[in-house]
RODO-2510 file (C-alpha; in nm, 4 decimals, decimal comma):
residues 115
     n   res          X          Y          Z
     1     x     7,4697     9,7951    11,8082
     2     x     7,5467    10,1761    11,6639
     3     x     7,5580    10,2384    11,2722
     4     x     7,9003    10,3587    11,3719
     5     x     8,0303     9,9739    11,5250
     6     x     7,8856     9,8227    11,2256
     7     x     8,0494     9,9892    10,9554
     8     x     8,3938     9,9320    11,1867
     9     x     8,3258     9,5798    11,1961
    10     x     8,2600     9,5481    10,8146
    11     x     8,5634     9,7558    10,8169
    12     x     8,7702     9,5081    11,0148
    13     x     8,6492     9,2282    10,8369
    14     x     8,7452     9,4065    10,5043
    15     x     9,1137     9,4237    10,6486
    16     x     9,0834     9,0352    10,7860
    17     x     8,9890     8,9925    10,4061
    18     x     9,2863     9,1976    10,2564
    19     x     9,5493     9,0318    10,5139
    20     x     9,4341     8,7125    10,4862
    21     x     9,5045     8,6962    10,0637
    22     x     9,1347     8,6175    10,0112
    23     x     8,9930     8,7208     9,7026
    24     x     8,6677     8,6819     9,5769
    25     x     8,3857     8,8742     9,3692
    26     x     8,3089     9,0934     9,6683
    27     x     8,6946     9,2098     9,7940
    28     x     8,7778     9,2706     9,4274
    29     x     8,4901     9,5166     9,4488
    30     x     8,5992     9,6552     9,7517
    31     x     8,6843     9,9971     9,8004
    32     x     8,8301     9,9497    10,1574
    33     x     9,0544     9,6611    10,0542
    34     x     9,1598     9,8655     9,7748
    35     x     9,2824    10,1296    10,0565
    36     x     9,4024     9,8569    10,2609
    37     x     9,6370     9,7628     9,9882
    38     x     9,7680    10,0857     9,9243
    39     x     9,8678    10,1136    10,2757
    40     x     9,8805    10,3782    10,5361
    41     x    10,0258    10,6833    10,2629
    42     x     9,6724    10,6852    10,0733
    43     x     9,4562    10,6148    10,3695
    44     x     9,5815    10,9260    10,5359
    45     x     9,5831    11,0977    10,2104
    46     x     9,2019    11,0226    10,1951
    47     x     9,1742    11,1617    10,5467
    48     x     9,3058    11,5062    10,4565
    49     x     9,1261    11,4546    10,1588
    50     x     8,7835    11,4285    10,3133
    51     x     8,8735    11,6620    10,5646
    52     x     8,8732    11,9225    10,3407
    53     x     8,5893    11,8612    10,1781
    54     x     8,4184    11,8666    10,4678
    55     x     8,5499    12,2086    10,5729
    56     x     8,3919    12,3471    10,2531
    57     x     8,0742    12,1936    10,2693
    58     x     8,0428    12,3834    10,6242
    59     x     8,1578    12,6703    10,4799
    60     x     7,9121    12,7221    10,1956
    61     x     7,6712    12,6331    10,4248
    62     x     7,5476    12,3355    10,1986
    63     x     7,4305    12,0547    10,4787
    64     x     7,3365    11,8170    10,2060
    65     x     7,7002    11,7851    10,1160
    66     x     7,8266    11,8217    10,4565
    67     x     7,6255    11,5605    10,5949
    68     x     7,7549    11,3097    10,3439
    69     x     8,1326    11,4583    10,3795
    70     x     8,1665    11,4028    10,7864
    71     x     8,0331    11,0251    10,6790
    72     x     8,3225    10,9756    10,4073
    73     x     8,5264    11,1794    10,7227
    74     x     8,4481    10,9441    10,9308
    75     x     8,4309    10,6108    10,7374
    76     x     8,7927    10,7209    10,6377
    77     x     8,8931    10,7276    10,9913
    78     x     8,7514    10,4368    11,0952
    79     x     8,9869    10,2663    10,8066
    80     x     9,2959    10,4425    10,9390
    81     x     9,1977    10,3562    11,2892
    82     x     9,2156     9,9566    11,1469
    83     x     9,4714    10,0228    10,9791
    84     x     9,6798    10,1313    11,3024
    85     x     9,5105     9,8849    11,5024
    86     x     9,3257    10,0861    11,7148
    87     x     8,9434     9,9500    11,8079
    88     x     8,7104    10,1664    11,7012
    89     x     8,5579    10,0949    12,1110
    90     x     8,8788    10,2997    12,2227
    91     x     8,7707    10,6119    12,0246
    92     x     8,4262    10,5706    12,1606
    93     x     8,5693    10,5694    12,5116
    94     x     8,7251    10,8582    12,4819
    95     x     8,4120    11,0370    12,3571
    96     x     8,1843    10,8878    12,6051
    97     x     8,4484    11,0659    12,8893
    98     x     8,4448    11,3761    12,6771
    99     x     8,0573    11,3865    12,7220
   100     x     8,0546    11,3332    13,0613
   101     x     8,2747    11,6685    13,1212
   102     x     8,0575    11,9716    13,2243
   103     x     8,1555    12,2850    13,2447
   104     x     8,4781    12,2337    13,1316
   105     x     8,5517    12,5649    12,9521
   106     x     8,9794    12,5758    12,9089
   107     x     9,1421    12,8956    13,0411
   108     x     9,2879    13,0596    12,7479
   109     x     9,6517    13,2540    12,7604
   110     x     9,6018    13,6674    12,7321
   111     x     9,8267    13,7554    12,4997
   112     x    10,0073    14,0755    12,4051
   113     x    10,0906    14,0899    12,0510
   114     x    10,1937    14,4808    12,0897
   115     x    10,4865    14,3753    12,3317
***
């Protein structure tokens, strides 16, 4: 198993956790129940959030602090991808296509802006 599959199932069983109306030590410690229970305003908020940051990071050309934004970008999206209950295995489908595409340059629209 990827790094990626088990920080989505820890995720998942975070939300099992937060649905279920367990509570213990370890969810009142935890940061994705915490999102869970704020609901799908904040967890997108964290997304854009994150996003951001990340987009900096790139663009002063710090990869110490990018690297560890695109995780937070990611671990964010893996919560909003439990949170609309959509397997993290769907996302990896679609990238495992995407990889498989060679040569696959998209035609882009010549435009006149002096029309």
């Amino acid at each position: 198993m990827n790094a990626l599959q088990e920080l989505y199932e820890v995720v998942m069983s975070r939300k099992a956790m937060y649905e279920s109306g367990e509570v213990d030590v370890e969810s009142q410690k935890s940061y994705t129940c915490y999102l869970f229970s704020k609901g799908q305003d904040k967890i997108l908020k964290k997304c854009g959030e994150e996003c951001s940051e990340t987009i900096i990071a790139a663009k002063n050309n710090d990869n110490d602090e990018l690297k560890n934004e695109i995780a937070d970008l990611m671990y964010h999206l893996m919560v909003l991808c439990a949170q609309q209950n959509l397997p993290w295995s769907e996302v990896e489908e679609v990238l495992e296509e995407r990889s498989k595409k060679i040569g696959n340059l998209k035609t882009f629209k010549n435009v006149d802006h002096n029309s």
